[in-house]
C-alpha positions in Angstrom: 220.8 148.0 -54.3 220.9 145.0 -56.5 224.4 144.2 -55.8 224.0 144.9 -51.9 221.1 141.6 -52.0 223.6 140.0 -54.0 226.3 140.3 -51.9 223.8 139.1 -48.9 222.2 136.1 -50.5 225.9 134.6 -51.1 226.9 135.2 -47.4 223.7 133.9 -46.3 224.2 130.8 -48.4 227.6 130.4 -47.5 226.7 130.6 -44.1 223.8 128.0 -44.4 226.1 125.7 -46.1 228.3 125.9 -42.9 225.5 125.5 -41.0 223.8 122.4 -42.4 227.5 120.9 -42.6 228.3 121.6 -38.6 224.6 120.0 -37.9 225.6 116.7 -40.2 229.1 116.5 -38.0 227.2 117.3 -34.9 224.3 114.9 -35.9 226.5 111.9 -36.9 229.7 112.4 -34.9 228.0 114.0 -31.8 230.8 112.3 -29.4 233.9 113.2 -31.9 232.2 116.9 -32.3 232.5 117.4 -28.5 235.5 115.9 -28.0 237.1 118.2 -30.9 235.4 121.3 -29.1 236.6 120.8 -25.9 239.9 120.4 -26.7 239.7 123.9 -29.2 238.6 125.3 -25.9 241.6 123.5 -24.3 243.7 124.9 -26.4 242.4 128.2 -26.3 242.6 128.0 -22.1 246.2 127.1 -22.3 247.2 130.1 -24.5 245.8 132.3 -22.3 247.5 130.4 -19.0 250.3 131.2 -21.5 250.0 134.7 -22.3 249.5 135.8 -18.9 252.9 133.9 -17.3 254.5 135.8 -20.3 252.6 139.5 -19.4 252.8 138.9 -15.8 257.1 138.1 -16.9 257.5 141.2 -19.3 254.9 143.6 -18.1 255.0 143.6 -13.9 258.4 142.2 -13.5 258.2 138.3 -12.4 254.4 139.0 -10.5 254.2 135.7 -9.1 250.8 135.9 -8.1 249.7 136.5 -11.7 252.3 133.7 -13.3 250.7 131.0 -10.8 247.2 132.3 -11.7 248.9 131.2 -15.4 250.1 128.0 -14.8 247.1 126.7 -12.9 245.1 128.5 -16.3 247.7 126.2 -19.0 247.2 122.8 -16.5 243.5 123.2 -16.4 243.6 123.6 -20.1 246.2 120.2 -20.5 244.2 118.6 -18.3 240.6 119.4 -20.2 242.7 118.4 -23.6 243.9 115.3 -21.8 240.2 114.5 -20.4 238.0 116.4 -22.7 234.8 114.0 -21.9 235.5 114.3 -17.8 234.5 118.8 -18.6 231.7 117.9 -21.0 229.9 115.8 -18.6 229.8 118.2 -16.0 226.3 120.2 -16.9 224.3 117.2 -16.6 226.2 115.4 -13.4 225.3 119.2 -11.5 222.1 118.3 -12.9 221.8 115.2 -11.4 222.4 116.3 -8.3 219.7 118.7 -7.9 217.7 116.5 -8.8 218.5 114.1 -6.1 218.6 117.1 -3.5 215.4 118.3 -4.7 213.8 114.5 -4.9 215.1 113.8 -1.4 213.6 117.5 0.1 210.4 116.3 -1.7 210.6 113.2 0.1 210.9 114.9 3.5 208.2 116.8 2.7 206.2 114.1 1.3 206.8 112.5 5.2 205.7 115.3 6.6 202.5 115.3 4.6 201.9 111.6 5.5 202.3 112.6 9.2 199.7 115.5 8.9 197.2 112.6 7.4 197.2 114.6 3.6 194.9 112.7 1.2 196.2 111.2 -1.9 200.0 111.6 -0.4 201.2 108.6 -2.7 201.7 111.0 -5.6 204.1 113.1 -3.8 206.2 110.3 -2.8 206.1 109.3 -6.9 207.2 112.7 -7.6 210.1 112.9 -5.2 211.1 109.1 -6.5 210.9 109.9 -10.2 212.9 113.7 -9.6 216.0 111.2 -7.7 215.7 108.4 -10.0 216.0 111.3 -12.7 218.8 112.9 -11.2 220.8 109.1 -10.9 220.1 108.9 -14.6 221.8 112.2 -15.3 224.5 111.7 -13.1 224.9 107.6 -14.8 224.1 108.8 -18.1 226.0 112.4 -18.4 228.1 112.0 -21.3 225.0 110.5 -23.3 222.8 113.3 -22.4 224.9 115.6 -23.7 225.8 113.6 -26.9 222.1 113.4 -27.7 221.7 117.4 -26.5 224.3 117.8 -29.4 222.6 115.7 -31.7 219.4 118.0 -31.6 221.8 120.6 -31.9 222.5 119.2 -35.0 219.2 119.1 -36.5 218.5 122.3 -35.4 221.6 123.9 -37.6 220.6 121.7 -40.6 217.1 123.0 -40.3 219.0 126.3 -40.2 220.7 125.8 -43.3 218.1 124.9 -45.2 215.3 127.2 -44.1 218.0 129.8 -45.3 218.7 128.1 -48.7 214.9 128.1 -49.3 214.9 131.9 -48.2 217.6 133.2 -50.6 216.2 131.4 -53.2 212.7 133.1 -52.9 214.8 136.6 -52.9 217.0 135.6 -55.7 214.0 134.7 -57.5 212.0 137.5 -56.2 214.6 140.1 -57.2 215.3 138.1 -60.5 212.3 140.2 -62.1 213.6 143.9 -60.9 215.5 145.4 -63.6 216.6 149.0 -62.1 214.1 149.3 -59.4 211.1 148.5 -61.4 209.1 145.5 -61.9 209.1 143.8 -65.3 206.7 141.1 -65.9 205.2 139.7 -68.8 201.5 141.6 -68.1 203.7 145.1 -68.2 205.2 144.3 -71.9 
């Protein structure tokens, strides 16, 4: 039993030393971090463009439908290596524009309410403003958003990392004072 919370407290401390690490790199180098992920996941899309031109080859004799289905699966992946901040900015552009779509349906709506005479119809047109002035801020601003989404990331593993460094130690502490399943302390003596 001993040796099995042993064996846990060092992979539990190994992995919150990896954690709190990854947070620091995410935290200071957010932009480096993502740019060093997306092409990792670059890579990783043009080995499999790769590996299915080579199955579709070997496996259903020269299936050209599968080996373009490769090709366009490696270019995609040279292209996201080649561009890696043009992918990571995607989430918040799509973002953006909902926004914008929803701000200017708000806005139609918010005319419509103005037509029907609806008190206190100023608001509304403030909400549909802020939700497309929002959604121009995402779209202008997408590769920032995401950098500072990956700083919080960040903090979040460090936290990680150090909430389980504080852990282990209460267990290693904890179990420190079991000596074959019983508990020694000075009052027993």
């Amino acid at each position: 039993m001993k040796e099995k919370i042993k064996s846990l407290r060092l992979n539990i401390t190994i992995s919150a030393l990896l954690s709190v690490i990854i947070g620091i790199m995410l935290l200071i180098f957010p932009e480096e971090s993502l740019i060093t992920i997306s092409r990792v996941i670059a890579c990783i899309i043009v080995l499999a463009g790769i590996l299915v031109i080579i199955s579709q080859i070997y496996e259903f004799g020269m299936n050209a439908l599968g080996i373009v289905v490769g090709a366009i699966l490696a270019i995609i992946g040279v292209w996201i290596f080649k561009a890696p901040s043009s992918i990571v900015s995607i989430i918040p552009i799509a973002i953006g524009v909902i926004l914008i779509v929803h701000g200017v349906m708000d806005l139609g709506m918010s005319i419509e309410a103005t037509k029907a005479h609806a008190p206190r119809v100023w608001i509304s047109y403030i909400f549909a403003a802020l939700k497309m002035a929002l959604g121009v801020i995402c779209i202008m601003a997408a590769f920032k958003l995401v950098t500072v989404a990956v700083q919080a990331i960040g903090i979040m593993l460090i936290y990680d990392g150090i909430a389980d460094f504080g852990i282990v130690h209460k267990v290693r502490r904890a179990t420190g004072s079991v000596v074959d399943g019983t508990i020694t302390r000075e009052e027993d003596i």
